[in-house]
C-alpha positions as CSV (number, residue, x, y, z in Angstrom):
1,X,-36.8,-20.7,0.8
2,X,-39.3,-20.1,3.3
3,X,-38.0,-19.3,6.9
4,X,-39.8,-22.3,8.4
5,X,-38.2,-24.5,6.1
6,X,-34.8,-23.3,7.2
7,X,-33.3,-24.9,10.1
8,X,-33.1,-23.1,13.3
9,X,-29.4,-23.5,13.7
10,X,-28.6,-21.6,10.4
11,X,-31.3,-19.3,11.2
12,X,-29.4,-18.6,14.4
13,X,-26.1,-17.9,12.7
14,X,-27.6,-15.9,9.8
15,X,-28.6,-13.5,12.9
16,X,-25.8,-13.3,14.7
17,X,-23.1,-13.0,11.0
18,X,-25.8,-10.3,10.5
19,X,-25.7,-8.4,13.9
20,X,-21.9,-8.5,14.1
21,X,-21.4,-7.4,10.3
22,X,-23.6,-4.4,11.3
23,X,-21.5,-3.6,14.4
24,X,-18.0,-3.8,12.4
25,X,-19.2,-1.4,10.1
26,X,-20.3,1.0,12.5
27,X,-16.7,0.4,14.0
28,X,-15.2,2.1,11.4
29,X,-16.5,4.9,12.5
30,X,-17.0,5.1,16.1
31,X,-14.4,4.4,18.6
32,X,-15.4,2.8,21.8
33,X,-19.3,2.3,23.2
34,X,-19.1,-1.2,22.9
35,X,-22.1,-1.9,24.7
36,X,-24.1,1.9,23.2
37,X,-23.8,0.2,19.9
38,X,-24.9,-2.8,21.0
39,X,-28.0,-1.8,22.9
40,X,-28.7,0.6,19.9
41,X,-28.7,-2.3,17.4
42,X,-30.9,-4.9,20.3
43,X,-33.4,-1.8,20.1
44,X,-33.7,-2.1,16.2
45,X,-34.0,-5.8,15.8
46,X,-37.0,-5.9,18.9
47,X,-38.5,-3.7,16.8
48,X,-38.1,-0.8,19.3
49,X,-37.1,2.4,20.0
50,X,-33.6,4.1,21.5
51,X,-33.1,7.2,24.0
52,X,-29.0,7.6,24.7
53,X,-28.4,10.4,26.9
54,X,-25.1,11.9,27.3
55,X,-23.5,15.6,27.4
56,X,-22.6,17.0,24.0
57,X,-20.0,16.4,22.0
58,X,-19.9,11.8,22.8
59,X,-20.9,10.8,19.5
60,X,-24.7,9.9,19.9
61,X,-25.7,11.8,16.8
62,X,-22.6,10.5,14.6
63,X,-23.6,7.0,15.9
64,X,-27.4,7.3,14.7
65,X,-26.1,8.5,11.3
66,X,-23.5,6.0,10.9
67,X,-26.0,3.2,11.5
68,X,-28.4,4.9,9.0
69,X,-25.9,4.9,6.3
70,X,-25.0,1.2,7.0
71,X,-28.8,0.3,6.5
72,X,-30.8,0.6,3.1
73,X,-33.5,2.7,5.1
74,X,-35.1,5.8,4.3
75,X,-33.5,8.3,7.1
76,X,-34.5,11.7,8.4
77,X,-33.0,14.2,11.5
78,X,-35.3,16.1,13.6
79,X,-33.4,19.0,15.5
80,X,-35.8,19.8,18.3
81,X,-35.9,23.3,19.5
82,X,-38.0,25.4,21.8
83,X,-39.7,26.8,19.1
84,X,-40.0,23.5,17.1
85,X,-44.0,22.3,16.5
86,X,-45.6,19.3,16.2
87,X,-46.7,19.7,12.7
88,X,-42.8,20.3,11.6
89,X,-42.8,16.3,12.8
90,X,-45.4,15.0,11.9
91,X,-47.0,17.2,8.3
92,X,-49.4,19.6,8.0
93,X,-52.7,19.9,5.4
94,X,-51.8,22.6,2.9
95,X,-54.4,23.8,0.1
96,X,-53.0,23.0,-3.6
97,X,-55.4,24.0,-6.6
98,X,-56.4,21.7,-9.7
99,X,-54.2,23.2,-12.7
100,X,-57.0,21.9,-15.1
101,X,-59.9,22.9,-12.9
102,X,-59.0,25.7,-10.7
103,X,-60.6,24.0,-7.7
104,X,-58.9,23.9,-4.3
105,X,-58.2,21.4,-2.0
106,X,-56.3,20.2,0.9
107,X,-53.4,17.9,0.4
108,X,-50.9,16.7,3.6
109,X,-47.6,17.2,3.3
110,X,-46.0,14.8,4.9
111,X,-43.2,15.3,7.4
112,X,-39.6,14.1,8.6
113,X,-41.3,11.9,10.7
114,X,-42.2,9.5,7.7
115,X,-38.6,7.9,7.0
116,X,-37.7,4.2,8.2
117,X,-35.1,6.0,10.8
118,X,-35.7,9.3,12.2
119,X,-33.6,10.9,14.3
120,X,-34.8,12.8,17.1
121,X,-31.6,14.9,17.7
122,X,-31.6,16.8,21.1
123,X,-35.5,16.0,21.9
124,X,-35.3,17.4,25.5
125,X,-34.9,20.7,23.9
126,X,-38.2,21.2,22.5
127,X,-41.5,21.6,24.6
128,X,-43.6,18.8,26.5
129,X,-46.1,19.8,23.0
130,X,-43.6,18.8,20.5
131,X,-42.2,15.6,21.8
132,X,-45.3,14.3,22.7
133,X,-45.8,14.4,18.4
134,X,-44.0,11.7,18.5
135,X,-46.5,8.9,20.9
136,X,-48.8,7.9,18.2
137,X,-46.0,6.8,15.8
138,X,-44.1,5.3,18.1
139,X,-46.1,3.5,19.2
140,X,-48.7,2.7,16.5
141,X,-46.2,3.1,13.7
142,X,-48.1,5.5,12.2
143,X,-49.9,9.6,12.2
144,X,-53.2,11.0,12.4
145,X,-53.8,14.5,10.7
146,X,-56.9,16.1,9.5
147,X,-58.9,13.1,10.7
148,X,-56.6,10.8,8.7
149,X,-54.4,7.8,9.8
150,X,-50.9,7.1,7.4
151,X,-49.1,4.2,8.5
152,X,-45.4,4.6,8.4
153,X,-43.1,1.7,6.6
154,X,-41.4,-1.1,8.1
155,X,-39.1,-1.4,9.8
156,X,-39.7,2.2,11.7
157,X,-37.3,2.9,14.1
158,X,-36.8,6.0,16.1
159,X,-33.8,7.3,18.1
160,X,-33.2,9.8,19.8
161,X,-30.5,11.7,21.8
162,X,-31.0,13.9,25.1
163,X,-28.8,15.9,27.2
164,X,-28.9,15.7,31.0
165,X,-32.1,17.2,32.2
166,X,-29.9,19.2,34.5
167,X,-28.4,20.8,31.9
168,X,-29.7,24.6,30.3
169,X,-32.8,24.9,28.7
170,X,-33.5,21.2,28.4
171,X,-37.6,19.8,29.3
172,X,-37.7,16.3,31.0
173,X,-39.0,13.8,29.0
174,X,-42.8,12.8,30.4
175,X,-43.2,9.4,31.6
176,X,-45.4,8.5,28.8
177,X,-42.6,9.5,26.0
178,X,-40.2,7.6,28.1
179,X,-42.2,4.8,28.6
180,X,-42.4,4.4,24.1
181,X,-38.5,3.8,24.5
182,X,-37.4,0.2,24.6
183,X,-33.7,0.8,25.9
184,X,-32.1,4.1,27.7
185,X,-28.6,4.0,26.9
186,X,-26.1,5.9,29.0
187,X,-23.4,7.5,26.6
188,X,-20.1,8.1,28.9
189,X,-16.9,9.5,28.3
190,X,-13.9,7.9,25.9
191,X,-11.1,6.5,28.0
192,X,-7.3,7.6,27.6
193,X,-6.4,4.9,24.4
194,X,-10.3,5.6,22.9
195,X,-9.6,9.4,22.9
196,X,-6.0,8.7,21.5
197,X,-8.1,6.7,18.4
198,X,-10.5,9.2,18.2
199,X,-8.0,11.7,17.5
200,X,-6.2,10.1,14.8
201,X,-9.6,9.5,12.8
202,X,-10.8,13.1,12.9
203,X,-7.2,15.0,13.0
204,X,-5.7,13.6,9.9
205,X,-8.2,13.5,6.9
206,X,-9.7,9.8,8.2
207,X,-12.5,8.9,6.0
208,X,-14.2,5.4,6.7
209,X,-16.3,4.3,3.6
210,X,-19.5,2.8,5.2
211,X,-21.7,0.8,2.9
212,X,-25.0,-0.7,3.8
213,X,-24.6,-4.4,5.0
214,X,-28.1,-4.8,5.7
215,X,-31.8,-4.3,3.9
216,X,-35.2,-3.5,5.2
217,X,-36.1,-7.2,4.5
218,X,-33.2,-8.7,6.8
219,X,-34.4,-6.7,9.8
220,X,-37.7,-7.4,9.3
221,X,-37.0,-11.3,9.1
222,X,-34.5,-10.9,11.8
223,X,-37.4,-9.2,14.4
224,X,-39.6,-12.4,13.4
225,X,-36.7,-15.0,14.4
226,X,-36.3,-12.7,17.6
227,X,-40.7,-13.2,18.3
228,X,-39.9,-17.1,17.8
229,X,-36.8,-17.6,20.5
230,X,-38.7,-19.8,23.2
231,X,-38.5,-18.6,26.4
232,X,-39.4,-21.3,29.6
233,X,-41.9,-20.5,31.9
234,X,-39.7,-20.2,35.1
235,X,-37.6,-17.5,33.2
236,X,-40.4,-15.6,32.4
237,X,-40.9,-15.9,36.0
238,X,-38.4,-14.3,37.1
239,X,-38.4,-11.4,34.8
240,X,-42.0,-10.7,35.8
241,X,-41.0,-10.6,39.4
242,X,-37.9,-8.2,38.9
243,X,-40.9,-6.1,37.2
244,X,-43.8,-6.2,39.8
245,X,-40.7,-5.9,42.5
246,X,-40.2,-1.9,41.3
247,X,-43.5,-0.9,42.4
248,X,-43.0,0.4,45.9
249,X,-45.6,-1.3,48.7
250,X,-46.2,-4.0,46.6
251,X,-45.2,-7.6,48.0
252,X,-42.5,-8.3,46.0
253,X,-41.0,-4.7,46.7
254,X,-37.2,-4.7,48.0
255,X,-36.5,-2.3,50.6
256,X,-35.0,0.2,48.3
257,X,-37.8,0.5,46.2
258,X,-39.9,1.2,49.0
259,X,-37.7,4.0,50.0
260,X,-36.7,5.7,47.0
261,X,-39.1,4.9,44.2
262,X,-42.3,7.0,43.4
263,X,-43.3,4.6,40.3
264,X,-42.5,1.6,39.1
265,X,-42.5,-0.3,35.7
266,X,-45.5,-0.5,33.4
267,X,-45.5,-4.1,31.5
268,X,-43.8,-2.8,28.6
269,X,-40.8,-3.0,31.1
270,X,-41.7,-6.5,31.0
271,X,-42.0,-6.9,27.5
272,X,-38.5,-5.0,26.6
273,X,-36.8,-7.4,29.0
274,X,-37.7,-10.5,27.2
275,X,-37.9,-9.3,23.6
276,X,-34.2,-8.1,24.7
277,X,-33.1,-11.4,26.0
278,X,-34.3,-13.2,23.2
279,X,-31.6,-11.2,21.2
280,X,-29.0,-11.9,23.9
281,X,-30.0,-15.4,23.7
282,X,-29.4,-15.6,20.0
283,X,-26.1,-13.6,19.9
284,X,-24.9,-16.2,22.6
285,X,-25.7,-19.3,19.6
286,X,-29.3,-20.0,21.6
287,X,-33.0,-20.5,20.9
288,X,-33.9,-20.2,24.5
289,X,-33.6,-16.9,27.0
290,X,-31.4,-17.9,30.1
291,X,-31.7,-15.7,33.4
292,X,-28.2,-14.2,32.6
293,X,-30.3,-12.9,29.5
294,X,-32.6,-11.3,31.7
295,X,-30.3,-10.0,34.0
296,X,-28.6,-8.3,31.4
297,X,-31.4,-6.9,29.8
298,X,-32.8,-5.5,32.9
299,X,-30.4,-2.1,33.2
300,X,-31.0,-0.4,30.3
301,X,-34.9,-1.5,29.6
302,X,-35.8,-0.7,33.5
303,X,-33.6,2.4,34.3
304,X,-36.2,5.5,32.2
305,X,-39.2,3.3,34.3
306,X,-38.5,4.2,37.7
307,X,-39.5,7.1,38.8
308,X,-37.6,8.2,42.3
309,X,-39.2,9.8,45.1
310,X,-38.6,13.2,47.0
311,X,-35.8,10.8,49.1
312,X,-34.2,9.3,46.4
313,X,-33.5,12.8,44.6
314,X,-32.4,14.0,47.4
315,X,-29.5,11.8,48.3
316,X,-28.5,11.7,44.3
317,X,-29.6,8.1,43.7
318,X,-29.8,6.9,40.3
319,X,-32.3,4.2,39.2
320,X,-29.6,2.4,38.1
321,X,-28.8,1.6,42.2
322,X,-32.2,0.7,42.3
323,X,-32.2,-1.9,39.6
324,X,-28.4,-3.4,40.7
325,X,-30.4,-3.7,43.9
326,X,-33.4,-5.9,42.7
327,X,-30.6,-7.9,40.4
328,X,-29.4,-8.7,44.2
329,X,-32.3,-9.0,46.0
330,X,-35.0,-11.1,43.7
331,X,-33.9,-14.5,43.6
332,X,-34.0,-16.3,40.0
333,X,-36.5,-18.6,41.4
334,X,-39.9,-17.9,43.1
335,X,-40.9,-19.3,46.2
């Protein structure tokens, strides 16, 4: 049946049995990060892309792979490196010879990059070089090499993990790489009973079977049911003026982002906030984006688009203040 014909109501609980079937089964495995998974899984079905930063050892990479094997996709791990290249991501032209005729030719060998979920494990650890490999398919879903364009398949999704830049050997992101990731999720430590679970699982020969609940064709009609979710024009309002309120001198500027921000939001800020509220709106049983929606959206789509000033750094804000600021400050409706 055509997904016009059905009716938005069972449309709307199809998505939401969906999300939470994927969520259960990556329970079995991970203990805790209610709100990681979730933002991982709001970054798949906008058909976008997730950074979770966190020190090692937190589970960001066993997250990534457990939603991989609960997905009939095509998956791939990049471990960046300092001496990682671009052409390790993306392929390389090699010469191959004609068995019959001896003649030689170049052939491209495609790399990890060309898998349905790719796992960019550790990506502040290779060069500005090599994680700029990854812009073009990204964000155009496909690669150029040797003059030639290969789109990717659908549903692409990347995601990828990062330690503190203040850590060791690690090279900040540039804005533009940050800007290709819909959500930045903040990976934190287990509490007391989550550590206690945690334990039993991995001390005592615990071996979750997770099976894939969910094909390439779901997602993909569940990213079209998120385009259709209507949102009203004084909503869209007011995420448009939380955005043009982070760039500092502008009108709409608070007084914090005045004093402590360099930069603010591009529109794909904009963009991630509403495609992410449509999903919050359908999780809640709704076809239409409330400013809660927004509101809760805002954090983790806003917080890698900031860019602090000399003054911020130095008095150890986070852009998180900054956005719990404007969450205060901008009112829901415009003057």
């Amino acid at each position: 049946m055509a997904a016009a014909a059905v009716p938005v109501e069972q449309q709307v609980a199809e998505f939401q049995r969906e999300f939470r079937t994927l969520r259960d089964e990556i329970g079995k495995m991970i203990v805790g990060h209610g709100d990681v998974v979730d933002g991982v899984l709001v970054c798949l079905f906008a058909s976008g892309h997730a950074l979770l930063e966190g020190v090692p050892g937190l589970g960001k990479t066993l997250l990534i792979r457990t939603l991989a094997e609960a997905l009939s996709l095509e998956f791939s791990r990049i471990q960046f490196t300092p001496d990682l290249m671009p052409a390790d991501i993306i392929g390389t032209n090699i010469i191959t010879e004609d068995p019959e005729t001896g003649r030689r030719g170049f052939q491209f060998q495609r790399g990890p990059v060309f898998a349905q979920i790719v796992l960019a494990d550790e990506i502040n650890r290779a060069t500005p070089k090599t994680q700029s490999a990854l812009l073009e398919a990204m964000q155009e879903h496909a690669v150029t090499s040797g003059g030639r364009r290969y789109a990717l398949t659908e549903p692409f999704f990347v995601m990828a993990t990062q330690n503190p830049i203040e850590q060791e050997g690690t090279y900040p992101l540039p804005e533009a790489q940050l800007d290709r990731f819909f959500f930045k999720l903040l990976v934190g430590y287990s509490d007391h009973e989550e550590l206690r679970t945690i334990l039993d699982r991995t001390t005592t020969g615990y071996k979750p079977d997770i099976s894939p609940v969910l094909t390439a064709e779901r997602i993909l009609a569940g990213q079209a049911l998120v385009r259709r979710v209507v949102v009203a024009p004084h909503v869209q309002d007011y995420a448009i003026r939380l955005v043009l309120a982070t760039h500092p001198q502008s009108a709409a500027a608070t007084e914090a982002v005045n004093k402590y921000v360099r930069w603010g939001s591009s529109p794909r800020g904009a963009q991630a906030v509403i495609l992410a509220s449509k999903i919050y709106a359908l999780l809640d049983g709704r076809y239409n984006v409330s400013f809660a929606d927004v509101r809760k959206a805002a954090p983790p789509a806003l917080r890698h688009r900031l860019l602090l000033n000399f003054e911020g750094e130095a008095e150890g804000l986070s852009t998180d203040f900054v956005v719990s600021d404007l969450l205060e400050r901008v009112p829901t409706e415009g003057k």
